[in-house]
C-alpha positions as CSV (number, residue, x, y, z in Angstrom):
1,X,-3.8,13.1,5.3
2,X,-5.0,15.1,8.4
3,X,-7.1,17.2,5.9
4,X,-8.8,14.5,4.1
5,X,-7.2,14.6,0.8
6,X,-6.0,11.1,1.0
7,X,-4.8,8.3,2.9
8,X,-1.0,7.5,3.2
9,X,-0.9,3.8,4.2
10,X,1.5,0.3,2.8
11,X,-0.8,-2.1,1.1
12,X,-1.9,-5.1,3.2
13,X,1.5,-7.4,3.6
14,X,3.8,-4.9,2.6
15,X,6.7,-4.1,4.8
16,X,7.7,-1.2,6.0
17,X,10.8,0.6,3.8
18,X,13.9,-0.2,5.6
19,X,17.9,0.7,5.2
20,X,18.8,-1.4,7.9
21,X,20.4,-5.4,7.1
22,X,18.8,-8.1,9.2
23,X,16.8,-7.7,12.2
24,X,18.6,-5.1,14.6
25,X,18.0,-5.5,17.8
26,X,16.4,-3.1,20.4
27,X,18.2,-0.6,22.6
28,X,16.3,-0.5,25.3
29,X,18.7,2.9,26.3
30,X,17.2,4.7,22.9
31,X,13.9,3.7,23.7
32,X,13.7,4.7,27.3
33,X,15.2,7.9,26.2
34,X,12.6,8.9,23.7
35,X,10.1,8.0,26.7
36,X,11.9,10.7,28.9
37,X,11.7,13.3,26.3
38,X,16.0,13.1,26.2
39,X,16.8,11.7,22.9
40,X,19.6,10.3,22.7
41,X,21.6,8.0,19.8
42,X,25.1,7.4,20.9
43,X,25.6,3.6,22.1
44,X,26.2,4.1,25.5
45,X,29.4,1.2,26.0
46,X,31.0,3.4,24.1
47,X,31.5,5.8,26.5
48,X,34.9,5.2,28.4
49,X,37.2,7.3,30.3
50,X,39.1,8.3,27.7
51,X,36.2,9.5,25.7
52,X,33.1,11.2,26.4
53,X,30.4,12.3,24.8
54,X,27.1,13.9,25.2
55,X,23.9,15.3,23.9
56,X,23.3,19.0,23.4
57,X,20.8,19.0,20.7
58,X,17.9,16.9,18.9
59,X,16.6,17.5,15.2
60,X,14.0,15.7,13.4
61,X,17.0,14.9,11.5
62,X,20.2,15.4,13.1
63,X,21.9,15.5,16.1
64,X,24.7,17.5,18.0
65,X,27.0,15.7,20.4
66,X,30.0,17.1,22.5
67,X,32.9,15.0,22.7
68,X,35.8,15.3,25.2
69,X,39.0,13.8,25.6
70,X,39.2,12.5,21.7
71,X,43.4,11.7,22.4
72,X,42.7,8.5,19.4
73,X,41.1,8.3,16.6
74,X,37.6,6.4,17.1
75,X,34.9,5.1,15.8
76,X,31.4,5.7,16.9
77,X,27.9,3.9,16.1
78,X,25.0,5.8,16.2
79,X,21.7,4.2,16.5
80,X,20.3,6.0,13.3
81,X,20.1,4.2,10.0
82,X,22.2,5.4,7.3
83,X,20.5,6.5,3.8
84,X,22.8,8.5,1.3
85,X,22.6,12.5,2.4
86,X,24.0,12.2,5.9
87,X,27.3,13.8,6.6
88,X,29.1,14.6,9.8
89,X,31.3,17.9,11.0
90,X,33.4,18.2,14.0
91,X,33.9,21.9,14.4
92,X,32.9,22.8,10.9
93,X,35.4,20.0,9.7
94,X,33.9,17.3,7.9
95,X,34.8,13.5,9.1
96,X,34.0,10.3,7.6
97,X,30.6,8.6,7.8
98,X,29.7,5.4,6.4
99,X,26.9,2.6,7.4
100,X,27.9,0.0,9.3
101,X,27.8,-3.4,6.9
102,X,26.5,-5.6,9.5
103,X,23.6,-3.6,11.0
104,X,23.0,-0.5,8.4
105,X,23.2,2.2,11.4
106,X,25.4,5.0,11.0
107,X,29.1,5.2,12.0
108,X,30.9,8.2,12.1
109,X,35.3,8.1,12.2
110,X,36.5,10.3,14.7
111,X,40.1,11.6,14.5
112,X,42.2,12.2,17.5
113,X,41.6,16.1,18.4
114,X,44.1,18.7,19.7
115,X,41.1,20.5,21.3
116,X,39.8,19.5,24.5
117,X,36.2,19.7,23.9
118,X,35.2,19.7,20.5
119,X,30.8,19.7,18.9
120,X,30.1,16.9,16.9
121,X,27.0,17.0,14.3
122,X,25.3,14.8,12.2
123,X,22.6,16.1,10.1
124,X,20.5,14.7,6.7
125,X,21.7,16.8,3.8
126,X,21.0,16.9,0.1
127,X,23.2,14.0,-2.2
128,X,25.1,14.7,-5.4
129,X,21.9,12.6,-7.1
130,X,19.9,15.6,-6.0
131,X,22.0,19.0,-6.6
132,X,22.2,17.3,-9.9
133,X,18.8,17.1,-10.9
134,X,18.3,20.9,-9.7
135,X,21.2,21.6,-11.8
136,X,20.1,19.8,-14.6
137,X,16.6,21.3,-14.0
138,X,17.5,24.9,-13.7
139,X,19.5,24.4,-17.3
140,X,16.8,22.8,-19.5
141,X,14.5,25.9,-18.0
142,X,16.8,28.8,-18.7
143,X,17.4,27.3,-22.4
144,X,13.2,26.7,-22.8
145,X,13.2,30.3,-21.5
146,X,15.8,31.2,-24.2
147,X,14.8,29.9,-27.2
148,X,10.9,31.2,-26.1
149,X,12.0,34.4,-26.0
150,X,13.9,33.9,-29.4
151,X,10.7,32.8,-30.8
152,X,8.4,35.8,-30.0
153,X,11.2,38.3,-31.0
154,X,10.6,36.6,-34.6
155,X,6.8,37.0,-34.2
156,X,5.9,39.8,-36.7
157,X,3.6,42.7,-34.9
158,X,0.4,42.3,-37.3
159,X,-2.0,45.6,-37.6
160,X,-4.9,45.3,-35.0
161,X,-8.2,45.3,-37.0
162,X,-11.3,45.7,-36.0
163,X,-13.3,43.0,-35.0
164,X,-16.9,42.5,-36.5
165,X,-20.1,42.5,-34.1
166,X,-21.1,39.1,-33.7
167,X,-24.2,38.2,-35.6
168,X,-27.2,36.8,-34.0
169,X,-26.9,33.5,-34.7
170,X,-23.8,33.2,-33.2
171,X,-25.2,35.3,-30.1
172,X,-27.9,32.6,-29.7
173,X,-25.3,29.9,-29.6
174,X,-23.4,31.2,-27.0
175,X,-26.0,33.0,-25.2
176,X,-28.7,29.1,-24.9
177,X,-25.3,27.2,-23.1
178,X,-24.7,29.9,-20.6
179,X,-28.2,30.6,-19.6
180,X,-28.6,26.6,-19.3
181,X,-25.4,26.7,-17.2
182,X,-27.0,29.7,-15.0
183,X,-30.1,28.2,-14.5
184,X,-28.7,24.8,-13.5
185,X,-26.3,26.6,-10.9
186,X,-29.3,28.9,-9.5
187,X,-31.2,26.1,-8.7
188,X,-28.7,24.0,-6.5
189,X,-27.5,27.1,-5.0
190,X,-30.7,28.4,-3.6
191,X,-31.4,27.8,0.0
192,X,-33.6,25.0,-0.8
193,X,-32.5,23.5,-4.0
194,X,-34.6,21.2,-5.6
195,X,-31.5,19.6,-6.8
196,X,-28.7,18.2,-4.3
197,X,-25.8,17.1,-5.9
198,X,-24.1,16.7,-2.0
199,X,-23.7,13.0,-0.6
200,X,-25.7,12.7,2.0
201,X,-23.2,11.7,5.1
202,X,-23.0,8.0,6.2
203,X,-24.3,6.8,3.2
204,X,-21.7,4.2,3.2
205,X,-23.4,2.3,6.2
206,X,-26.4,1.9,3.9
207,X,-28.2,-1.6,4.0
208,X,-26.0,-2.2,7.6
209,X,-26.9,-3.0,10.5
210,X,-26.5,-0.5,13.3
211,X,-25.1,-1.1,16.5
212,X,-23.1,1.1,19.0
213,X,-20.7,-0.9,21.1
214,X,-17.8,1.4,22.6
215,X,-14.5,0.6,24.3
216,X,-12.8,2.0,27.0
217,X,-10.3,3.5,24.6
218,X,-12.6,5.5,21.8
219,X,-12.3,2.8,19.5
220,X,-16.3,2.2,18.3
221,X,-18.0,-0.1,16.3
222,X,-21.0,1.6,14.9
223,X,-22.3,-1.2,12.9
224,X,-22.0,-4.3,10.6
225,X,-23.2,-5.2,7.1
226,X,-24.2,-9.4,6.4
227,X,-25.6,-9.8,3.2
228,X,-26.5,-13.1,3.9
229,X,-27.3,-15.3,6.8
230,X,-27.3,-19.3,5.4
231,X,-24.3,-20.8,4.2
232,X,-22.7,-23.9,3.0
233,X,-19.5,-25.5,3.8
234,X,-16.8,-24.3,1.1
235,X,-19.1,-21.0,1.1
236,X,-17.8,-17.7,1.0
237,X,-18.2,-15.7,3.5
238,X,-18.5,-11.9,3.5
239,X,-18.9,-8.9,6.4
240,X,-17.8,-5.8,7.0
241,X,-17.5,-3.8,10.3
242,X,-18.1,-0.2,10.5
243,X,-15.2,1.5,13.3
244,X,-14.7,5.1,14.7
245,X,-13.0,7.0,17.3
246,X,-14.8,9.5,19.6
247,X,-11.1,11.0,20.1
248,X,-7.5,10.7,18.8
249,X,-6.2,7.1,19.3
250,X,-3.1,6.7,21.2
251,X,-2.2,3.4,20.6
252,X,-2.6,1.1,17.4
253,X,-5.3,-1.5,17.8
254,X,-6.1,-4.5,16.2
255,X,-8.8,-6.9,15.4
256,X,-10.1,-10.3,14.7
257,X,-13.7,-12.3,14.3
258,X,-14.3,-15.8,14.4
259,X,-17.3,-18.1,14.0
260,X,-18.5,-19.6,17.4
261,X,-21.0,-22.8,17.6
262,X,-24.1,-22.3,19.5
263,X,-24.1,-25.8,20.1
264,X,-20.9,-27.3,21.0
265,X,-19.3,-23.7,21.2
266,X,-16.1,-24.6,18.6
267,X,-15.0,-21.6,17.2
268,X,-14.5,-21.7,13.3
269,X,-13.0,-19.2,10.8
270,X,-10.5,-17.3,12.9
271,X,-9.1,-14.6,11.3
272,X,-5.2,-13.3,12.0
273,X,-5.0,-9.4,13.9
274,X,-5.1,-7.0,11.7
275,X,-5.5,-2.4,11.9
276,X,-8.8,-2.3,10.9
277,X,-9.6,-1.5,7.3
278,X,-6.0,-1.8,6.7
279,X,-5.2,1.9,8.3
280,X,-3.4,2.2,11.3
281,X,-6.1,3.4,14.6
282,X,-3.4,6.0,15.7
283,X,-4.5,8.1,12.4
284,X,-7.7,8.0,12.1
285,X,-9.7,10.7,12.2
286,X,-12.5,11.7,14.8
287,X,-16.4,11.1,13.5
288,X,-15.6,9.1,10.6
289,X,-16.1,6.1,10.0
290,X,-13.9,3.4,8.9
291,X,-14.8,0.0,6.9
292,X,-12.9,-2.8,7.6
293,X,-14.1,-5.7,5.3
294,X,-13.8,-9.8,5.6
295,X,-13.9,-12.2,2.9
296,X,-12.7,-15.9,3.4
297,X,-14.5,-19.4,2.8
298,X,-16.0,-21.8,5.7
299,X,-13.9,-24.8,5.9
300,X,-15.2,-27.5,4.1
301,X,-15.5,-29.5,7.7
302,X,-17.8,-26.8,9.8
303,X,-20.2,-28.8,11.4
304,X,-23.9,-27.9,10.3
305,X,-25.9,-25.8,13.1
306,X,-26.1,-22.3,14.3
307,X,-23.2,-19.6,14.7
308,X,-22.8,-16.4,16.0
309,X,-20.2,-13.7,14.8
310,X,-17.2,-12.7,17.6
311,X,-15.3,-9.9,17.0
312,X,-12.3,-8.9,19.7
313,X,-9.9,-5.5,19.5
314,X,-6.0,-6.1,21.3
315,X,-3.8,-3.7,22.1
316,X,-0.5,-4.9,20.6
317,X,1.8,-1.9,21.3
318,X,4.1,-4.8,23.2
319,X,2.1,-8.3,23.1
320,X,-1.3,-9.6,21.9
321,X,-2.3,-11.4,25.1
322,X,-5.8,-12.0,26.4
323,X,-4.8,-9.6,28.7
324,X,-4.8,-6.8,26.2
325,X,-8.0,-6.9,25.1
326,X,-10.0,-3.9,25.1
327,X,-13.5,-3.9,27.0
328,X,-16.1,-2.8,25.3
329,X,-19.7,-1.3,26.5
330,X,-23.2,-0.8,24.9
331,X,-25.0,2.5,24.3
332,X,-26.3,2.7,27.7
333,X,-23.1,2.0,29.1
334,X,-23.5,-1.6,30.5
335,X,-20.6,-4.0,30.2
336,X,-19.7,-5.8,27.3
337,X,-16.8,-7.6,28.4
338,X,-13.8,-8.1,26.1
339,X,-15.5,-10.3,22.9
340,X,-18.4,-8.8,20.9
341,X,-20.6,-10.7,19.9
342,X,-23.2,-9.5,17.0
343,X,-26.4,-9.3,17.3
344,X,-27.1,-11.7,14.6
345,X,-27.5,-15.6,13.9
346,X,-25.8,-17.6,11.1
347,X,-27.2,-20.6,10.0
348,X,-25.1,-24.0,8.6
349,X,-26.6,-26.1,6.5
């Protein structure tokens, strides 16, 4: 995704893939540690003084844990949801480990342990599903390979003989398609082909209207495309924005317009947040731009008049209050204020 080859997002709606049953709630202990840069997974209430554990090492999948003082067999829950592949060792020993059947996270039986301090790892291995398949894969391949070499063995060596010229005719035929071929590559290869079979860059933002309103974050709006201006109740109406980032996104923004009367100042037409153009801010990349599209009718009870188009941009990492709006500024750096509005009038009828 990072080198442009595609983009790896859930379709608008779609839930995230999860393992885990119900809504689990947060440990604010797991998150504070990943803050800190000291990972750690163990449940900390379970920590008495007759058992002790701690950290040593974290993977991108898998831990290591030293435990003391195991005089009882045990049981520990490990804030890491369970998915068929992980296993856990103490001291090269494999233990039991099984998901938890209320909250899907991973619990791990420990038996009592003669040793006083003993290492503890859980890691994401392969499944008997997967070995398998490579079985299964490496069999078919050897027998293909087989009854192949079988095959040519039973080929019969014919005498090479010579091969005639070919005739002139025949040279003509291959020689018109290759020339056509050369001459069509040597003119778009020259420094200044007459052909350019190259997109020309932005040509997406063709027939849009250009506009450069950026916020105090990187997150841009370069522009907006209306293809009309007078509507009807019950009408449908259609925009899209034009985003980029001067510089890799830290956080995952979202947006919303609405219709706002000029008159009576109602607002109309509110759409819910959303990442715009369906793709998350934090992976965008830098100088490209990205479309994010609108399509919804106008209530059948919008008042006739004049409207203008407000777009604002939250930062939800924790809530979508007014006070996580984003400020945004024009091209020569005068304020905005936190709600864009576009540079263009629509008309009621």
């Amino acid at each position: 995704e990072q080198q442009g080859y595609g983009v790896a997002v859930l379709p608008a709606g779609e839930a995230i893939p999860s393992s885990l049953v119900g809504n689990v709630a947060f440990n604010h202990n797991l998150i504070d540690s990943y803050q800190t840069g000291a990972i750690n997974k163990l449940v900390p209430n379970q920590l008495t003084s007759a058992f002790q554990a701690s950290e040593l090492a974290h993977f991108i999948h898998g831990d290591q844990f030293q435990v003391r003082q195991v005089t009882s067999p045990i049981t520990l829950n490990f804030l890491t949801a369970y998915f068929p592949g992980w296993r856990a060792s103490i001291d090269d020993q494999r233990v039991n480990l099984q998901p938890d059947p209320s909250t899907g996270l991973i619990q791990v039986d420990l038996p009592a342990l003669s040793r006083r301090n003993s290492e503890l790892s859980i890691m994401l291995g392969s499944t008997n599903v997967r070995l398998g398949s490579w079985i299964i894969s490496g069999v078919v391949l050897l027998m293909i390979l087989f009854v192949t070499w079988r095959r040519i063995r039973r080929v019969r060596k014919n005498i090479i003989e010579d091969l005639d010229l070919l005739k002139l005719d025949e040279a003509r035929l291959i020689a018109v398609p290759v020339g056509c071929f050369g001459l069509v590559a040597l003119l778009i290869l020259i420094p200044n082909p007459f052909f350019n079979i190259n997109q020309p860059s932005n040509t997406g933002l063709h027939d849009s209207f250009s506009i450069q309103m950026r916020s105090n974050t990187g997150l841009t709006m370069n522009g907006f495309r209306l293809t009309k201006n007078v509507f009807a109740p019950g009408d449908d109406f259609e925009i899209t924005l034009f985003w980029q980032t001067q510089r890799f996104l830290s956080e995952n923004y979202q947006v919303k317009l609405y219709l706002k009367n000029n008159g009576d100042s109602s607002t109309w037409s509110e759409t819910d947040l959303r990442n715009p153009g369906f793709y998350p801010t934090r992976r965008w990349n830098t100088q490209q731009y990205v479309p994010d599209s609108y399509d919804f009718p106008l209530a059948n009870g919008i008042q006739a008049g004049n409207y203008q188009i407000h777009v604002e941009a939250y930062d939800c990492t924790t809530t979508c209050d007014d006070s996580k709006k984003l400020d945004f500024f024009n091209a020569d750096g005068q304020a905005l204020g936190a709600d864009i509005t576009l540079p263009t009038l629509i008309s009621v009828q």
